[in-house]
C-alpha positions, 0 to 999 in steps of 0.5 A: 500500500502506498499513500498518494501524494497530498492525502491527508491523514489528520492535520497533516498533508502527505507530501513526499517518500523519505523511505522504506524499512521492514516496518513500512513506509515513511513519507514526509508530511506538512501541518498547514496551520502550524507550519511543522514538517512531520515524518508519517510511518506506515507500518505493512509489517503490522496486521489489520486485526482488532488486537494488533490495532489495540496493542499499537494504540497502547504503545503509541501513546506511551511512547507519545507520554516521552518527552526528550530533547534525545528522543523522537516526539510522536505528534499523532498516530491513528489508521488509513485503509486499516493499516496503522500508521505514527507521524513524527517529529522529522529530523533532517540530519541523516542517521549515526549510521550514515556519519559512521559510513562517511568519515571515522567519528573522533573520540570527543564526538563519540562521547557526546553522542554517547553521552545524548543517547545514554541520556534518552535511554535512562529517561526511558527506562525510568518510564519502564520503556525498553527500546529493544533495537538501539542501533546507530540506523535508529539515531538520527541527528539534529542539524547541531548533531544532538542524537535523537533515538527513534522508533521506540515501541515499534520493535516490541510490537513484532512480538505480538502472535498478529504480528507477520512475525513467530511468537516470541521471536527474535526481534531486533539487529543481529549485530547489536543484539544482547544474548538474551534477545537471541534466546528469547529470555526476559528482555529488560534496560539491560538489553539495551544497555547492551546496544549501547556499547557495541556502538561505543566499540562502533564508535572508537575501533570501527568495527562491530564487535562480530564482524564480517560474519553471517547472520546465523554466526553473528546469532551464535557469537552473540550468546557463546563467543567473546568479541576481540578487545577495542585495544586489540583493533586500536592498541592505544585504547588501553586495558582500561577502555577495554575493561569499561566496554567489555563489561557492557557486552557481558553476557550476564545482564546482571554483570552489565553497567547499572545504567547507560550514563554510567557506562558513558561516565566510566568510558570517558574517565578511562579515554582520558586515562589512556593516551590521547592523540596529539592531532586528531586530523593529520597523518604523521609520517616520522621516521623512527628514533633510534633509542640507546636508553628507555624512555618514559611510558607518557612520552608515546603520540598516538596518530589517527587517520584523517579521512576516509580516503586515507583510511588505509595509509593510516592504519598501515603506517602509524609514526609514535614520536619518541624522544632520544637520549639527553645530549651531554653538554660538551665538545665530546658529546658534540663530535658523535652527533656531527658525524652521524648527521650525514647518515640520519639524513640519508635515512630520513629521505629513504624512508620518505620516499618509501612512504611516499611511493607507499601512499601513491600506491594505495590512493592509486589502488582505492580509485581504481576500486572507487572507478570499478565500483561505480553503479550501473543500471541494466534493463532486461529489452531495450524495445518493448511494447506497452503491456510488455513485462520489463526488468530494470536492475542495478549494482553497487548501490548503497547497501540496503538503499531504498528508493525508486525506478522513475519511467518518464513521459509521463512520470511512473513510479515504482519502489526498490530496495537494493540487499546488503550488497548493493543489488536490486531487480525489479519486474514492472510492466510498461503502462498502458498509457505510455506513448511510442518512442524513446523514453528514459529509465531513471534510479533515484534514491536520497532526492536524487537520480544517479543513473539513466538509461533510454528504452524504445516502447514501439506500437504493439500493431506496428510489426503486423502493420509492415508484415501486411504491406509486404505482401503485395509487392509480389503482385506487382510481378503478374503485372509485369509479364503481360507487358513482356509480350507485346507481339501477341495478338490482344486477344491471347494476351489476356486469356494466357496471362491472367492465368499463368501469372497469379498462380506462382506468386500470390498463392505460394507467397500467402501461405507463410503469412497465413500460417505463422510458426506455433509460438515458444512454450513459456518460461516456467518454474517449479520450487522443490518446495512451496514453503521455506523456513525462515533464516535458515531454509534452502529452495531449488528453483528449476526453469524451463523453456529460457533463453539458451546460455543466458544469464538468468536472474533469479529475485526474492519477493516480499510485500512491502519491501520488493526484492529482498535478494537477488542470485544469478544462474547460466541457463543450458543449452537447452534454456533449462536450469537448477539453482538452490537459494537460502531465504534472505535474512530480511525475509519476515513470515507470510506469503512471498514470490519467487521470479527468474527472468532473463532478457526475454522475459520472467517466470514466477512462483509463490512460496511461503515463509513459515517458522518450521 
């Protein structure tokens, strides 16, 4: 379901799509009288029924009861066409997840952001409200950077047996989930708490505590494995950053910090502990000191990368500034240093050369990724006609980026969302009401279209059309073969020719047309299975009747989202295939579809996700 633009749900005046996530969808909204800007979640994860529509009621208003300048306002909430929906407060800052992507965050803003949603949470939890998904996706920030949590509540709903969802399912973000939220056991302030410090270990190394890892993996290592120490990813962390963060990722909610702000309090007493870097924006590049006797343990500098681009220079080479030796007054001490000038220098300019043919390797190496990882845009046909089924994908977009295929003259919509690699295939079918010609194929997502490409929608009577003109032009041969024989009588010549000459040319050339050759058989798939099992099920999906050693891609469907993941298959010779899929990740219980298409057309399937 979606909501057309200037509909109005209360006060507000729906205006635009900010998004999609697995709740719903977010549009953003006006209230005319009061001149504020809201952000309107309709929530298709949740079911229409009379207890689901009384459990939103009762935690919208509880959480409409919160007021914190680090917690999201709720302005209203209610229901359209059945499906509930919550307008917030709208913050046009972006998330702490999108900073996190962009540049590394610097000791003393992660500290505040700390300190704002530490703040948010104990308020929170005072009110005996647990968020249940704190995650740097659900921290927006205002323009001025204070961190605001939203979606309070909206987790906890997913629990509900009405909800698409099993019973006491697991609910939340694998990768900062506490142990007991995988379990299933009592979920309290300390599950949150939990949350809080995988984004402090985030924050300072990084790196999640658990990464580069599956889903399932991430589930187990939660509750059964410790992560690596902060100071084991960024050595001048110190054991007493580490003692601090690990105490917040205990496995025993008892053993965790008492609350959120004393989690903060600690780690900033154990950062400012530690050594600090002496400039937080520069890579220095010294060449090492040669020491002859130890040196103090408060001496070392500590430098951290400047920007992203350098991100792999800084963390290969790390200078730590270490003072010599006292020189000894005197003309004795003097000699030795002017000796070894020569020397020292010649070392200084071949490590810096070294370096600097180090670091122009490496930028050369990330632009040459940053070339071949631009994003491109493949459509199944270039020419189609309307009615005509049409696949349009794209690679190497923002992981888990939603936004929209836009088909000009006139404008038509339809909304994606790209899997964590950044691929998204969508099937649309070319409108009815589009006209002949060039047309452009546009990706837009972040109020801004990245990629284009033209396609020919031709008049579907414009092949008949030509074949039927064709056919007389045989006809024009009888014409000719009287003229051939002036010299006969005028009486033999029309009585021989009229009967000679139409019976080789428009009998047997009307034939063929007549009787066109037997259409190809339709591409079709069949599933070993009509249901899989969530997060871990496995389906073989066969095709037949495809295109002959073609490429054939393979999509995952699910209402709201669209494609959830998609998998590639070479078809036989034959046009045939087998390919065995695993449920995406993201997949939530109830009906779905399965569709293979290759640059001819699609085939698709319904399956079922189910619990067992």
């Amino acid at each position: 379901m979606s909501i057309e633009t200037g509909t109005r749900l209360g006060q507000y005046e729906v205006q635009d799509l900010i998004g999609q996530g697995a709740m719903g969808v977010v549009y953003r909204a006006y209230h005319v009288q009061l001149a504020r800007t809201g952000a309107v979640k309709l929530m298709h994860a949740l079911t229409a029924d009379a207890d689901t529509i009384a459990r939103f009621r009762r935690e919208a208003q509880a959480i409409a009861q919160m007021r914190h300048p680090n917690i999201l306002n709720v302005f209203d909430f209610g229901e359209y066409q059945g499906t509930p929906y919550m307008i917030v407060e709208y913050v046009p800052g972006g998330s702490l997840a999108n900073q996190l992507r962009q540049e590394p965050i610097d000791r003393a803003s992660a500290l505040r952001y700390l300190r704002g949603i530490a703040a948010g949470l104990d308020y929170a939890h005072s009110l005996g409200i647990v968020h249940r998904d704190v995650k740097p996706a659900n921290v927006l920030l205002e323009k001025d950077g204070t961190p605001v949590i939203a979606d309070f509540g909206l987790v906890k709903l997913l629990q509900a047996a009405s909800v698409r969802s099993m019973t006491g399912a697991t609910t939340g973000t694998p990768a900062y989930m506490a142990p007991e939220q995988v379990t299933g056991s009592q979920i309290g302030p300390a599950a949150d708490r939990y949350s809080l410090a995988t984004i402090a270990y985030e924050m300072l190394t990084g790196a999640i505590p658990f990464e580069g890892e599956g889903l399932m993996e991430v589930l187990y290592a939660q509750v059964h494995r410790e992560p690596p120490p902060p100071s084991a990813r960024v050595p001048d962390l110190g054991p007493r950053v580490d003692a601090v963060i690990m105490r917040g990722l205990s496995k025993d909610p008892k053993a965790r910090w008492e609350s959120c702000g004393a989690f903060v309090t600690a780690l900033d007493q154990a950062l400012a502990g530690a050594p600090a870097p002496a400039i937080d924006e520069t890579v220095v590049m010294a060449p090492p000191v040669t020491a002859t006797i130890p040196t103090a343990p408060s001496a070392p500098t500590a430098v951290r990368r400047a920007t992203p681009q350098a991100h792999a220079a800084a963390e290969a080479t790390v200078a730590i500034a270490m003072p010599g030796p006292e020189r000894p007054s005197g003309a004795q001490a003097g000699a030795p240093s002017e000796l070894g000038a020569p020397r020292s220098r010649k070392r200084l300019f071949a490590i810096a050369a070294a370096a600097l043919v180090l670091l122009l390797l490496l930028l050369a190496i990330g632009g040459y990724a940053a070339i071949s990882q631009r994003p491109a845009l493949f459509l199944s046909a270039n020419a189609v006609r309307p009615g005509d089924a049409l696949t349009v994908s794209a690679n190497h977009l923002p992981a888990n980026q939603v936004g929209e295929v836009r088909l000009n003259s006139p404008v038509h919509t339809f909304t994606f969302r790209a899997d964590s690699s950044g691929n998204m295939s969508i099937q649309l079918t070319v409108p009815g009401d589009i006209g002949t010609g060039s047309h452009t194929v546009r990706i837009c997502w972040n109020a801004s279209c990245r990629l284009q490409a033209t396609l020919h929608v031709v008049d579907s009577l414009a092949q008949v059309t030509s074949v039927a003109g064709a056919s007389p032009t045989p006809g024009s041969t009888p014409g000719a073969s009287p003229s051939a024989k002036p010299s006969a009588s005028p009486g033999a010549s029309p009585t021989s020719n009229p009967t000679r000459a139409p019976s080789p040319t428009p009998t047997s050339k009307s034939t063929p047309s007549s009787t066109p050759p037997p259409p190809p058989p339709p591409r079709s798939i069949t599933l070993s299975s009509s249901t899989i099992k969530i997060l871990t099920g496995t389906v073989t999906v066969s095709g037949a009747h495809f295109n002959a050693s073609q490429t054939v891609t393979i999509s995952f469907n699910q209402s709201p989202v669209g494609t959830l993941q998609t998998w590639t298959v070479a078809s036989s010779g034959s046009g045939t295939f087998n390919k065995q899929i695993t449920v995406p990740a993201s997949a939530v219980l109830g009906s779905a579809t399965i569709r293979a298409c290759d640059n001819g057309g699609c085939a698709s399937q319904p399956i079922t996700v189910n619990a067992t």
